[in-house]
N, C-alpha and C positions, 0 to 999 in steps of 0.2 A: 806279058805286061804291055801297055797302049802306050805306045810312041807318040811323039807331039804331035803328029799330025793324026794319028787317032784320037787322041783328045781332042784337037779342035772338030775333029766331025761331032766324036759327041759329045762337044756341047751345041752344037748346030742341029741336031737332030731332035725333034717332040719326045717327051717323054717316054710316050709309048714304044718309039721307034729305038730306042736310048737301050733301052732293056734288050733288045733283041740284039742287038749290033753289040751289046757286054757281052752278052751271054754267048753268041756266036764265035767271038774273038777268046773268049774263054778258052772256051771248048778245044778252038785251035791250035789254041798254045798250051791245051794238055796233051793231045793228040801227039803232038810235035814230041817236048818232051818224053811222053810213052812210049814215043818210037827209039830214044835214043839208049833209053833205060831199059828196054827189053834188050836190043843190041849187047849192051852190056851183059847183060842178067844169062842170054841167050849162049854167049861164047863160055862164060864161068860153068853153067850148068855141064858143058859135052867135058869142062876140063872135073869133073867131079862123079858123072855119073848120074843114074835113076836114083833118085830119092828115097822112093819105096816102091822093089818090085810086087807087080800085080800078084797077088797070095789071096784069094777071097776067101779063104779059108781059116786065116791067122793077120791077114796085114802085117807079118813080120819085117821088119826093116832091111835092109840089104847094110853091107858092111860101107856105102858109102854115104850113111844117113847123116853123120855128122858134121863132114866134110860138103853137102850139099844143103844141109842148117846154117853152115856158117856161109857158103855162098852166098844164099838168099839175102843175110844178114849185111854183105858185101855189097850187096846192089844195091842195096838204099844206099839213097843221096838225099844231104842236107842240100843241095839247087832244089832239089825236087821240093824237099819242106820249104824253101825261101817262097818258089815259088808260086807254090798254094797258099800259102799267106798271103802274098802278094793279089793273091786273085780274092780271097773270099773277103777281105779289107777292102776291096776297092768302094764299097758304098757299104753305109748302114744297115744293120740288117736286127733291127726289132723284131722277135718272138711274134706271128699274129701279119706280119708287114709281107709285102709283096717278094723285097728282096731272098730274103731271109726262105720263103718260097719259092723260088726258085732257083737259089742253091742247095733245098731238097736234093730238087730234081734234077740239077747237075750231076751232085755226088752219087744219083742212083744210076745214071749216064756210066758215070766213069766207072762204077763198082762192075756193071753191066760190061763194059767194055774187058776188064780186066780179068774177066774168066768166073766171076762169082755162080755159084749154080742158082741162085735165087736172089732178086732184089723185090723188098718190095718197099711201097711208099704207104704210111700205116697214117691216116686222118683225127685227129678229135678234136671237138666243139667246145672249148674253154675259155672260162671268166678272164678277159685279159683287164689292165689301167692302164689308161693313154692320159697326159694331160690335154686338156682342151685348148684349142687354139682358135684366135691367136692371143691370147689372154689364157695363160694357165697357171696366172697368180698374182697377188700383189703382195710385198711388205714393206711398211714404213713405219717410222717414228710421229705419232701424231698428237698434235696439243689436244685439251679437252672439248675444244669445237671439231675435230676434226682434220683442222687442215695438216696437212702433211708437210712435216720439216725434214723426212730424206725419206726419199722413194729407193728402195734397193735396185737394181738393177740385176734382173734372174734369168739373165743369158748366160750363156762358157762364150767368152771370146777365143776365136781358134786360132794358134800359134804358127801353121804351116800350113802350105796351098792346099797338101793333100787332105785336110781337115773341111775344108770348102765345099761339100758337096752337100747336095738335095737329102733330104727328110733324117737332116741329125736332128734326134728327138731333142728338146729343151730338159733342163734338170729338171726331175723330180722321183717321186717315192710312188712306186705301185703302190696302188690301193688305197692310199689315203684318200678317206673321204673330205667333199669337198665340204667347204665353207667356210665362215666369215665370223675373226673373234678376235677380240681389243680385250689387252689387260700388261700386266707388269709385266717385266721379262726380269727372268730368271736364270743365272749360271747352273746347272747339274752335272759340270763336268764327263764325264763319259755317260751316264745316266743309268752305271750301274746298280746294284740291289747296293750296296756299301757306300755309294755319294748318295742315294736317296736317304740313308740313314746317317750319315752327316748332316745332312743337311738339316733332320729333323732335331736330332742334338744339337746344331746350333742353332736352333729353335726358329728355323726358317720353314715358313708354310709355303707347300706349292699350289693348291688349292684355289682354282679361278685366275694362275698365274699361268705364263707362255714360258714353259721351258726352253732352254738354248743349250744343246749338246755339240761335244763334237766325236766326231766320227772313231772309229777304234773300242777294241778291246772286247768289243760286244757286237752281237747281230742287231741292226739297226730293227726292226722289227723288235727286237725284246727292250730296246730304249724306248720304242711308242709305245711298250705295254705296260712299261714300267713307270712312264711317264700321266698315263691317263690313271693308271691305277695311283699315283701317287697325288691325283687330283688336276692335272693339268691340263687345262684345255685349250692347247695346240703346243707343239714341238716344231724348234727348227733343229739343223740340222748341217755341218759342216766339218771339210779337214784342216784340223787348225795347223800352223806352217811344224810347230812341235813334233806332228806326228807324220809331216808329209815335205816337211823342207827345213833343213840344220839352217839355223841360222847362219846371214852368211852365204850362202850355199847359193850358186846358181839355178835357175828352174830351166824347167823345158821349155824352146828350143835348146839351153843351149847344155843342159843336163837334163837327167831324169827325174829330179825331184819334179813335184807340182808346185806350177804358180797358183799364188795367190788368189790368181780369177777361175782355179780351175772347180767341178765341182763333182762331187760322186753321184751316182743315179744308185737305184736300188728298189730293190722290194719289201715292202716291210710284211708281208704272207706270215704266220710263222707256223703255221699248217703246210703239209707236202700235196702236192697235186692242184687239179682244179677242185675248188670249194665250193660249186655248185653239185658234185660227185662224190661226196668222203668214200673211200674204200670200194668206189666202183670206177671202171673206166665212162669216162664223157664218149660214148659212142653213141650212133645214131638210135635212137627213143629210147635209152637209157634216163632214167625218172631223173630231175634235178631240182635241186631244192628251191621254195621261193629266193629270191633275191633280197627282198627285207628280213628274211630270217637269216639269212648270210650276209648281211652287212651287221644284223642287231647281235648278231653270235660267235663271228668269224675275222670278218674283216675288222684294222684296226678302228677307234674308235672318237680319234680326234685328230684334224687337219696337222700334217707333216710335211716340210717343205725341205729338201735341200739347196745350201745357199754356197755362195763364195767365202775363204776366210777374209777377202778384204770386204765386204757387208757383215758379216759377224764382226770383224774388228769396228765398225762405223756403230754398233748397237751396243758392243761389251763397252767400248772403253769409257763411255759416262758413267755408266750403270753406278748405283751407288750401294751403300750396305758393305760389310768387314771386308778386308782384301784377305783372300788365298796366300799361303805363306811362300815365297819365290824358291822355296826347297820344296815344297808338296808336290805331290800328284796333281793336284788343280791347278795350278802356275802354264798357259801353253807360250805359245812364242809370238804373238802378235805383237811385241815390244812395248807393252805396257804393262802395269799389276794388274792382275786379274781382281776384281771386285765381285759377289756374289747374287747383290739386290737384295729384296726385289723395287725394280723400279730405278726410277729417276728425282734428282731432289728438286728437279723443273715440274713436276708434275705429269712429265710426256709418258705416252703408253705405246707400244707396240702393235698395229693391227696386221694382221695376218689374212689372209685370201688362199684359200686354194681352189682349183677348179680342175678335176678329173674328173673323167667318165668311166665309166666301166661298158664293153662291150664282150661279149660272145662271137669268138671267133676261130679258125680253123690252124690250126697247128701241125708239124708234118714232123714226124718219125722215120729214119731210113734206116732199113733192118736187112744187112747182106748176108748172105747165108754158101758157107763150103758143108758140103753134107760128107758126113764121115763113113767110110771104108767100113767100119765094123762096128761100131755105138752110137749108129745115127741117131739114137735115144737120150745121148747123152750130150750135155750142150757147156761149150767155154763161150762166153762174153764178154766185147770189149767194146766197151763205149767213150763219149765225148760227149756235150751240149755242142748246137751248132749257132745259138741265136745270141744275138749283145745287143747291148745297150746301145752300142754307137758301133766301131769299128771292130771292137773286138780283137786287138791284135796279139795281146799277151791271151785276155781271159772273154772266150773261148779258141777264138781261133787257131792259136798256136797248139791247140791241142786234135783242133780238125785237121789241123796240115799235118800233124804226126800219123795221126789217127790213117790218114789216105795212102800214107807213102806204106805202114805196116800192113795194107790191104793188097799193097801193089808188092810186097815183100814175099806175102803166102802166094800171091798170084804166079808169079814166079817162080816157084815152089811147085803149083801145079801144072805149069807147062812144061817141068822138067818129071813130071809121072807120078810125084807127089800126090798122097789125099791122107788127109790127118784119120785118125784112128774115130775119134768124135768129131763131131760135129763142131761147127765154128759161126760164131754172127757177129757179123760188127754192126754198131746202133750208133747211127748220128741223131741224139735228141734234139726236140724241140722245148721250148719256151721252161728251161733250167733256170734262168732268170729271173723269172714270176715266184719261182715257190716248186723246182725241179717236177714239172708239170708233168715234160713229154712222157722224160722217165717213168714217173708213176703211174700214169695213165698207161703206158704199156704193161708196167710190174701189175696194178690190180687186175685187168684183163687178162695175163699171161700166168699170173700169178701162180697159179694149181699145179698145172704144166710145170712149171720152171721148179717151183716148189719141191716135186718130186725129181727133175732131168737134170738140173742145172751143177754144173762141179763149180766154177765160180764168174765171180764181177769181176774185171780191168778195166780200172776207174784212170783216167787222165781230164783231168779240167784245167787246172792251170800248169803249162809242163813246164816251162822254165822264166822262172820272175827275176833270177839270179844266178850266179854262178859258184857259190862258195861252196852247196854240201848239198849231196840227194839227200829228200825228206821222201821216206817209204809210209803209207800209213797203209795199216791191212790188219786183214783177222789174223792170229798166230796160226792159222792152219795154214796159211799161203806164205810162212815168213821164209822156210828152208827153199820155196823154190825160185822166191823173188833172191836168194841170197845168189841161188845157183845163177840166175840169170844174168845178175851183176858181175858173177865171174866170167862167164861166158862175152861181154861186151868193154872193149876197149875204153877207157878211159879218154874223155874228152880236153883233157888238165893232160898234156904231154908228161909232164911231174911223176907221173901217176901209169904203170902200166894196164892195169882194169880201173872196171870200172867199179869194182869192191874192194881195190887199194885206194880208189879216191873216196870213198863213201866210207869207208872204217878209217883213216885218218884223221880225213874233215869231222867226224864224229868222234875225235878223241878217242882212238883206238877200243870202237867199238860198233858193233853192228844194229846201230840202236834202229827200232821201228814205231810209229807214231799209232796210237789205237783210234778208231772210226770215231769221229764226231756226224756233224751232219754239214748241210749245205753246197751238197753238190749230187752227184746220179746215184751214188751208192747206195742210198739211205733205202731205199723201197727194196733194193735185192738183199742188204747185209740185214737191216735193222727190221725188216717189217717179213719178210719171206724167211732168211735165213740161208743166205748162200755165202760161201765166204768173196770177203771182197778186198778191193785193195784201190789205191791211190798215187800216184809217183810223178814225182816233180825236183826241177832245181830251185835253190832259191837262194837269197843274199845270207849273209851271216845278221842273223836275228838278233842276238846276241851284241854286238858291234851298233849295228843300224836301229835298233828299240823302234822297229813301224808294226804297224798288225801287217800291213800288206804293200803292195807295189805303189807308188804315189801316184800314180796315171790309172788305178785303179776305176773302172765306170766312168770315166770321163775320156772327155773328145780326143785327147792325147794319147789314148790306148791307143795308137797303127801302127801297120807297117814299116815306120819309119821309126818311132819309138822303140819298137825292137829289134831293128836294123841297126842301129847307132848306138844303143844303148844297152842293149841286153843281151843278144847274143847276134853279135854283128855276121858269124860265120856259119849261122844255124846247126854247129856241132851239137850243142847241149841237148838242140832239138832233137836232131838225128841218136844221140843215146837213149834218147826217152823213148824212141819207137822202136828201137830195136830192143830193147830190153822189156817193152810191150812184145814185141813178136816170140822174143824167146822165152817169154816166161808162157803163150799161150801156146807156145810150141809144146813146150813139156806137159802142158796141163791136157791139150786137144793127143797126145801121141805116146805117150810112155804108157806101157801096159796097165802099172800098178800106178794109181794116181798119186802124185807127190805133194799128199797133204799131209801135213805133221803133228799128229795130235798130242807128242811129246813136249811142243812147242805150245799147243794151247795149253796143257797141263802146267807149264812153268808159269805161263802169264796169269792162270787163274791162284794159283800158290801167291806169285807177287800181289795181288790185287787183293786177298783177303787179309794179307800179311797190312797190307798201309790201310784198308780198310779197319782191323784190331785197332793200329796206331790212332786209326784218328775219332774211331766211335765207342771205343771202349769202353771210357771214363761215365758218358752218358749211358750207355745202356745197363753197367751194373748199378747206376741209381736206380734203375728199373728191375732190377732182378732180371733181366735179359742177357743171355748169354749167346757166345758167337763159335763156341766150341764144338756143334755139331755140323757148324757150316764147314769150319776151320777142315774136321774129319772126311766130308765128302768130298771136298778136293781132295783132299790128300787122296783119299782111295780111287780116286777117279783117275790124280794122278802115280799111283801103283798098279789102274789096270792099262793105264795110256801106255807105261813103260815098257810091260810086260807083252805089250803087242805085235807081234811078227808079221811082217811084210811076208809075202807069198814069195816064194823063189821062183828063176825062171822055168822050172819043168810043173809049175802049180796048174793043174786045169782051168780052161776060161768058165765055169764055174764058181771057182775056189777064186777067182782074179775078181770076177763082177762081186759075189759075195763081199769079200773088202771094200773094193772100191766102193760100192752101196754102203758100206760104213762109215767108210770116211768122207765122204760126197755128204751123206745125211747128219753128219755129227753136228755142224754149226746148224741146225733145225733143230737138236734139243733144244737148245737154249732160246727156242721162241715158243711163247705163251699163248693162248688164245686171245686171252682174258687184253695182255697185252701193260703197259705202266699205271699206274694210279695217275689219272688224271690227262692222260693223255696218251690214249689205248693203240694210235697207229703204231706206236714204235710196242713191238713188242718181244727183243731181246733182253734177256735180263742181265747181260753179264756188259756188254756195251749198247749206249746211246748218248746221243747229245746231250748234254747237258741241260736241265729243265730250266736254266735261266739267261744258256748262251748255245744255240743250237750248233752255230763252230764248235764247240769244245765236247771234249768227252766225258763220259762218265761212267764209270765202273760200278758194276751191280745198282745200277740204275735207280732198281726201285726202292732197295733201303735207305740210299742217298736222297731221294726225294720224300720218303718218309720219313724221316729223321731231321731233316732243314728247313721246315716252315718255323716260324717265328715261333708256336705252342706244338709240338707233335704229339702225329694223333698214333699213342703206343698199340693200340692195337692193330693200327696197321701197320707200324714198324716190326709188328710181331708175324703178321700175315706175310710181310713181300718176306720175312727170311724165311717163312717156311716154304715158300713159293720157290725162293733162289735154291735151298736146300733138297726139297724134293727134284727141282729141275737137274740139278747136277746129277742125283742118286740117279737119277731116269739114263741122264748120259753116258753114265757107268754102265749102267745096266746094257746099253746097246752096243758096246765094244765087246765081242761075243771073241771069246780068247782062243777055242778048238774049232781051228781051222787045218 
């Protein structure tokens, strides 16, 4: 960290010279720290033992593998997580941006340093949105001449010194296109598919009108889509205090909620990757599409701004037209009745400005590589996004400073004789924030590869928002060895001796697991390749707190200081989340027979058709459609899952690859060519995001999507079951039982 008299040099220092003198001082004080952690790491290793004695022949484990697993696990230190945070917060670092650049090549420095057998720094040429400056936007309230009766003001005023610094982007929405539109304003409350249809029941047209949402419940991305489709031409966009501050309730500084003036940034993409590239990676002369067929086809489709809830409150509370009932769902907490419009009974209208550009620009992947002892063929992946919006200090970063310390975790590991069985990469993505860009653009380039090598994803993006209960979300193939993992790692709630007596209690005495939605790195390996994947984070009691997410969410009050005071003052929670990364990649890179569960995917597919009956039943036998053969394939899928024998330890490394090749390829049934109706990258059929909130999940995807438009078209409600129906048969079919 820079002491105040480093700080006064740099800010005495030109720009140029500014970077150099961070980056150097960085560096320093990882060095420093690395010395003191190896120290440690160094003495624990001789009280423990060789990890795995050299066997090139079997890599069999020595009797002190366990006892030198949990060593490892002993050497991380939550200082070490504080103070990686501390580092990669110290300035903004946008996706596409200089900073953001050069913390690349930092963490390829340090991975370099730390014994990795391979760094590399992986480049592509992708669609970024910047707003323009220094005008990247105007809104007011304007009489029918024009003149403007309030100018909004579309800066985040920053609440702490350390918020103060050079190239914090101004709010706004990737991708929204720019321009210039006068008309009514409109409430649509969250601007779900269910308040657009309120609203037309209460016979409110949007149509040439300026919707006004506020932020929640929905991917801001499917509010603009829903928004243009429902006729409106321009959307704003804010956290109303309802969802982001209790009434009452202090704000940041001197609590966590969000003030008033705070504002969220975001992407409204709702495609994965760069959109000049669909399905291919942005690499050098790789073909890219025009740019007016990717604004007329892709990108959203009417100006999108995010605003303050105190400029949302200065526009709602005239607004005229019925009031929202102070029990509904529409009611937020600006401390007035919500009214609906449209309009004003002054005659004043809304004009709206945006001004973004779009450039082509260079993004950076860091892909560190331990090469495995005996299946250098076969690969565990653990990744992170490294780029934000502003500071990043919950979401990403806190996930990069875990991510670092579980590198320096195995690194240790291998200076004690250690080398995993397979292979291992850790991946700091880039530009996650755009539309999970880096990710993809590495996933469709690696894609074939990985396709066939990969055992699974270790997803962390955001690792602790709170402290009440681990939320796991993951394919049921990875569920028994995430469970293992949480036994194996101490509890950071002293209450609580592991860390799956705090995770099964917090969960009301159960081991509950969340299924893959979208919006973060997994989507391109779980949902579109077919590798199992997974997710893991703390977070506040949901339930208690009614927010979608953390109230410093994309705005300038996400730092280091934010989640110093407030979140997890002592970086324990952090330090759980990496070691329960380390050990569940422990198992997955090292255990002969791989510990994927396909008795666990058999129960989840059982539950999902079971509430799928419940809730599509009644419509399909209007249809003479029956769900009785699908019902059948799981079952027998899960009667051959049951019946299936792990290899004992005297089984041939034949007879061991055999399985493992089964269970490695099983979540690859379940991916299609052909890919969803209507939106072919995701092409899992048993989970993907939900086709109207890309957060959320959705089970057997494509009957769900055909089934739910307003008219559905039955014969393709007929097609995706026989499509989910053959898939499952197919997965049966490849658990081959005479082994």
């Amino acid at each position: 960290m820079l002491n105040d008299d480093d700080e006064a040099i740099l800010d005495a220092l030109p720009s140029n010279r500014r970077k150099l003198f961070q980056k150097r001082t960085i560096i320093a004080l990882t060095v420093t720290l690395g010395a003191v952690v190896f120290a440690v790491a160094f003495g624990a290793g001789f009280a423990t033992g060789k990890a795995r004695k050299k066997n090139d022949e079997t890599g069999a484990l020595s009797p002190d593998y366990d006892l030198a697993r949990e060593a490892a696990t002993t050497a991380m230190l939550a200082s070490n997580i504080e103070n990686n945070l501390r580092n990669l917060t110290f300035l903004p670092h946008i996706a596409g941006g200089e900073r953001n650049k050069d913390l690349a090549y930092w963490i390829a420095d340090l991975w370099r340093a730390a014994g990795l057998d391979q760094v590399e720094i992986k480049r592509y040429d992708v669609l970024l949105s910047y707003p323009k400056q220094p005008n990247h936007g105007t809104l007011a309230r304007v009489d029918s001449n024009g003149t403007r009766l309030f100018t909004a003001d579309l800066t985040e005023p920053i609440a702490t010194p350390d918020e103060n610094k050079p190239n914090v982007v101004p709010p706004f929405n990737a991708y929204s296109p720019s321009g210039k539109v006068r008309g009514d304003l409109v409430y649509v409350n969250y601007a779900r598919v269910e308040d657009f249809e309120m609203l037309h029941k209460w016979g409110i047209d949007i149509k040439g009108k300026i919707a006004i949402a506020r932020y929640g419940k929905l991917f801001r991305g499917d509010k603009a889509a829903m928004a243009a489709k429902a006729g409106a031409i321009g959307l704003l966009l804010y956290s109303d205090p309802a969802d982001s501050a209790p009434k009452g309730a202090e704000t940041y500084p001197k609590s966590w909620w969000l003030p008033t003036s705070g504002v969220q940034r975001g992407t409204l993409l709702v495609t994965d990757g760069d959109p000049l590239t669909p399905n291919y990676p942005s690499i050098k002369n790789a073909y890219r599409r025009p740019l007016d067929k990717v604004m007329n086809d892709t990108l959203p489709q009417i100006p999108v701004l995010p605003i303050s809830a105190i400029n949302a409150g200065q526009l709602l509370k005239d607004l005229k037209g019925q009031f929202v009932s102070n029990t509904s769902d529409w009611q937020g907490g600006l401390g007035f009745s919500y009214r609906l419009g449209p309009g004003y009974e002054d005659g004043t209208t809304v004009y709206l400005e945006v001004n973004n550009v779009l450039e082509t620009r260079p993004i950076y992947n860091v892909i560190g590589t331990i090469v495995g002892s005996v299946e250098q063929d076969r690969y565990v992946l653990l990744g992170n996004h490294r780029d934000a919006w502003v500071f990043g200090g919950i979401d990403p970063s806190g996930g990069t400073a875990c991510l670092m310390e579980t590198v320096q975790g195995f690194a240790y590991m291998l200076k004690q004789g250690w080398r995993p069985r397979r292979t291992i990469k850790f991946c700091s993505w880039g530009a996650e924030e755009y539309g999970l860009i880096g990710s993809t653009e590495w996933g469709e380039e690696y894609g074939k590869i990985f396709g066939n090598r990969a055992v699974a994803y270790l997803n962390v993006d955001i690792p602790v928002e709170g402290s009440h209960r681990l939320y796991l979300t993951s394919s049921p193939l990875l569920n028994t060895v995430l469970v293992n993992a949480t036994k194996r790692v101490s509890s950071p709630n002293s209450s609580y001796e592991s860390l799956y007596d705090f995770w099964f209690q917090r969960n009301g005495g159960k081991a509950y697991f969340f299924t893959p939605g979208s919006g973060t790195d997994y989507s391109v390996f779980f949902q579109h390749i077919g590798i199992p994947s997974s997710d893991t984070e703390f977070s506040y009691d949901y339930d208690k707190l009614k927010i979608s997410i953390y109230p410093a969410y994309h705005s300038v009050h996400d730092t280091f200081a934010y989640v110093k005071k407030f979140v997890d003052p002592n970086f324990h929670y952090h330090l759980t989340i990496a070691r329960v990364w380390l050990q569940t990649a422990f198992s997955l890179s090292d255990e002969r027979v791989l510990p994927l569960d396909c008795v666990a995917y058999a129960n989840a597919l059982q539950t999902y058709v079971t509430q799928l009956e419940k809730t599509v039943t009644d419509k399909l036998q209007d249809q003479n459609i029956s769900l009785t053969a699908l019902v059948s394939a799981v079952d027998d899928f899960a009667k051959r899952a049951t019946s299936f024998t792990m290899p004992g330890p005297d089984a041939s490394d034949l007879t061991v690859r055999m399985i493992n090749d089964q269970l490695m390829q099983l979540e690859r049934m379940f991916v299609v060519p052909e890919g969803l109706p209507g939106r072919p990258w995701y092409r899992h059929i048993v989970f993907a995001p939900s086709s109207h909130n890309v957060y959320a999940s959705s089970k057997f995807p494509g009957i769900v999507d055909a089934l739910f438009p307003d008219s559905p078209d039955w014969e393709l409600v007929k097609q995706e079951l026989s499509i989910a129906l053959l898939t499952i048969q197919q997965a049966s079919e490849s658990i081959i039982q005479n082994h």
